[in-house]
C-alpha positions in Angstrom: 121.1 142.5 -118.4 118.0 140.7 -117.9 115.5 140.6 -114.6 112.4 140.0 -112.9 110.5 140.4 -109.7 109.1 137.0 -108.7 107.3 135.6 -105.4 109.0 133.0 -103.3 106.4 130.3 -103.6 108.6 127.4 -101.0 110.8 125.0 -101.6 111.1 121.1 -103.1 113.6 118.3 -103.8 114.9 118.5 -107.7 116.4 115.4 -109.0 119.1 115.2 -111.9 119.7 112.9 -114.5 122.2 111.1 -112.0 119.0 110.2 -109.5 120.6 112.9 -107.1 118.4 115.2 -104.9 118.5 119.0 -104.8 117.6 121.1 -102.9 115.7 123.8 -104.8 113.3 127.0 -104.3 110.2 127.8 -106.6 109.5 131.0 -107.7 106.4 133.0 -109.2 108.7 134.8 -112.2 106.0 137.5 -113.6 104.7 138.6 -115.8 106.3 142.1 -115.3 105.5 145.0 -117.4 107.7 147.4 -118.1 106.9 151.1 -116.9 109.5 153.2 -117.5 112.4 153.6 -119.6 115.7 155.5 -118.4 118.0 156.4 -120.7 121.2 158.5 -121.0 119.9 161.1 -122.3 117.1 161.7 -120.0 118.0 160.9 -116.8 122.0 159.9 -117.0 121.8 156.8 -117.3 120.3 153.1 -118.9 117.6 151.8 -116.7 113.9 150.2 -117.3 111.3 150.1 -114.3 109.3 147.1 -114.3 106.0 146.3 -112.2 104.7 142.8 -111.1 101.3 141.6 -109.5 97.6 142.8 -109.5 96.5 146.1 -107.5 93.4 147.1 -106.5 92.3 150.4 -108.3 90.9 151.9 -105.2 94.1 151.3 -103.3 96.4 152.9 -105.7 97.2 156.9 -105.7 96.0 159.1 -108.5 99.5 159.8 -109.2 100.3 155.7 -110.0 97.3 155.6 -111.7 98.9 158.2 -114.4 102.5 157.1 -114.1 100.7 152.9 -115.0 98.3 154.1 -117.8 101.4 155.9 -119.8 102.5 151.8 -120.5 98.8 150.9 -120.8 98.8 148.6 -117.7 96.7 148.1 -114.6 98.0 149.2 -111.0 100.7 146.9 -109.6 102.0 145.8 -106.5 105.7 145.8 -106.5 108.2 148.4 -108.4 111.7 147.3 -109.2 114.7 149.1 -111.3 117.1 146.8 -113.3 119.7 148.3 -114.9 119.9 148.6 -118.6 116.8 148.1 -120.7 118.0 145.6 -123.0 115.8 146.8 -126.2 112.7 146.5 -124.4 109.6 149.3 -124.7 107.6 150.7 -122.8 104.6 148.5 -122.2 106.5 145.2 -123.0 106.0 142.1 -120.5 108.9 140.0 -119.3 108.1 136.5 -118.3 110.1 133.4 -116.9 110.2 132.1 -120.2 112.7 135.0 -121.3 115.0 132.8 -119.0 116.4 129.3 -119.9 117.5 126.5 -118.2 121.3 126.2 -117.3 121.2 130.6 -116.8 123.5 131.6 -114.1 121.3 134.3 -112.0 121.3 136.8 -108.7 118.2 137.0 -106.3 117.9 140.1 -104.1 115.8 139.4 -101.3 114.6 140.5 -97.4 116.2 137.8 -95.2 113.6 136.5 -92.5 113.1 139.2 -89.1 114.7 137.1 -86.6 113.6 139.5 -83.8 116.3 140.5 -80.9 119.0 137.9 -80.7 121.7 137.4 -78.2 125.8 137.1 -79.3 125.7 132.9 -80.1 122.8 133.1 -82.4 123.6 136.6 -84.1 127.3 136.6 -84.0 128.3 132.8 -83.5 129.9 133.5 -80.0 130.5 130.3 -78.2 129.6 131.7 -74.9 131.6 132.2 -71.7 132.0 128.3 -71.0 130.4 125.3 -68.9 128.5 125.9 -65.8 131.0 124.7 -63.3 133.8 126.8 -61.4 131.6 129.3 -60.0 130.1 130.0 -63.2 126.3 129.9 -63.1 123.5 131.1 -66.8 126.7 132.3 -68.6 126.7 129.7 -71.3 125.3 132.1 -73.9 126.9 135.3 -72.4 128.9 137.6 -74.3 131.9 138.1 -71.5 134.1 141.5 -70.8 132.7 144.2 -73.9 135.5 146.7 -73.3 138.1 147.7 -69.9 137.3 150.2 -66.7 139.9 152.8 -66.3 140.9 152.8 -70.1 139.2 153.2 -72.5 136.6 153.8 -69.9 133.8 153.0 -73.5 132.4 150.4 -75.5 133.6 150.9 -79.1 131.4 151.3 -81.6 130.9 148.5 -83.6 131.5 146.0 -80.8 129.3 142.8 -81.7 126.6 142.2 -79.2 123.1 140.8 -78.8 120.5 143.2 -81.1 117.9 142.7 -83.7 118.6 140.0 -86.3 117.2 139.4 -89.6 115.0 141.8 -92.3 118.3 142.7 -94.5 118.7 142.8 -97.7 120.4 140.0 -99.0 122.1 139.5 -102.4 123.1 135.7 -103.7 125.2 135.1 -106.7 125.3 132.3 -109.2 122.5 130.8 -108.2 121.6 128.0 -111.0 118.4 127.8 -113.1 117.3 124.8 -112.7 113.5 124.3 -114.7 111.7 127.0 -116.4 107.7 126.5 -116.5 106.8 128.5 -119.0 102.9 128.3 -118.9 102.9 128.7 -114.7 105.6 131.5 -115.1 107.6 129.3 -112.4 111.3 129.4 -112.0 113.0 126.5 -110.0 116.3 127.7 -108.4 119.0 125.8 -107.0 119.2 126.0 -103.1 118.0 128.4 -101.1 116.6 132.1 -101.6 116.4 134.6 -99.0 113.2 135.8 -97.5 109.9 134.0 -96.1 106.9 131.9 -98.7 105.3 135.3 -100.3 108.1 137.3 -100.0 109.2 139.4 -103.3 112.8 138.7 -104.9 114.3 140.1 -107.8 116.0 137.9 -110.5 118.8 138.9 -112.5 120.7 138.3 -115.4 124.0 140.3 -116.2 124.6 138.6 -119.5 
């Protein structure tokens, strides 16, 4: 397996060799260094910790300072864990171009904080109905939540209004589309989770 962290950078209109428009996200792919190597031996199992964008040195605990110096690197920003460490070293740097185009990849990402949302937005409710018969503001109500004498409770688990948004959020086979090598960009087809700056981890299985 093969990954990155990268930084959602927006999105654009990518068109084919047929004239047809895509949709498409950009991403900042690296450069990550790799930090740490997990292996069977040591800790169980195959695993390689990799590191992406500049930190300041004053902002960084004495402890990170150690653990980044051991791979011969400056302070970073963001720490991810990928799964198997695919004959990489401690110290190595993985960049966009170790993808091509055509690879078939997952993004992890932090889905944008919709703040608290009622049933129709969160849960696609359709609301109580119209506004005539007597009814009056219950268009986007959630109706009856549970009977009086029994169960006498809500059920746990019953879909109602709450806070939406800020989850993580996994997409598979999403399409490499263009790899700019000399930018470190990675243009993706449709759309990735998480706001422009956000971080998202790319990965590879095969």
């Amino acid at each position: 397996m093969k990954g990155i962290i990268g930084k959602k950078l927006g999105m654009m209109s990518y068109f084919d060799a047929n004239g047809k428009s895509i949709g498409c996200t950009v991403i900042e792919a690296g450069p990550c260094v790799v930090t740490q190597i997990k292996t069977n031996d040591t800790d169980g199992y195959s695993a390689m910790q990799i590191a992406f964008e500049e930190k300041k040195e004053k902002n960084t605990t004495a402890s990170l300072k150690g653990h980044f110096a051991k791979s011969n690197t400056t302070p970073k920003k963001k720490l991810v864990e990928i799964a198997g460490h695919e004959g990489k070293n401690l110290g190595d740097t993985i960049a966009a171009a170790d993808f091509v185009e055509g690879d078939v990849v997952e993004i992890v990402g932090i889905s944008k904080g919709k703040g608290f949302q009622g049933v129709v937005k969160r849960h696609g409710f359709s609301g109580v109905g119209m506004g005539s018969h007597g009814q009056h503001d219950r268009q986007r109500a959630p109706g009856s939540i549970g009977a009086s004498s029994y169960p006498s409770r809500v059920f746990p688990g019953t879909r109602m209004a709450g806070r939406m948004g800020g989850d993580q959020v996994k997409l598979k086979g999403i399409k490499v589309l263009k790899v700019i090598e000399d930018k470190n960009i990675l243009v993706v087809k449709g759309s990735v989770p998480g706001s422009i700056g956000s971080y998202v981890v790319l990965q590879n299985k095969k």
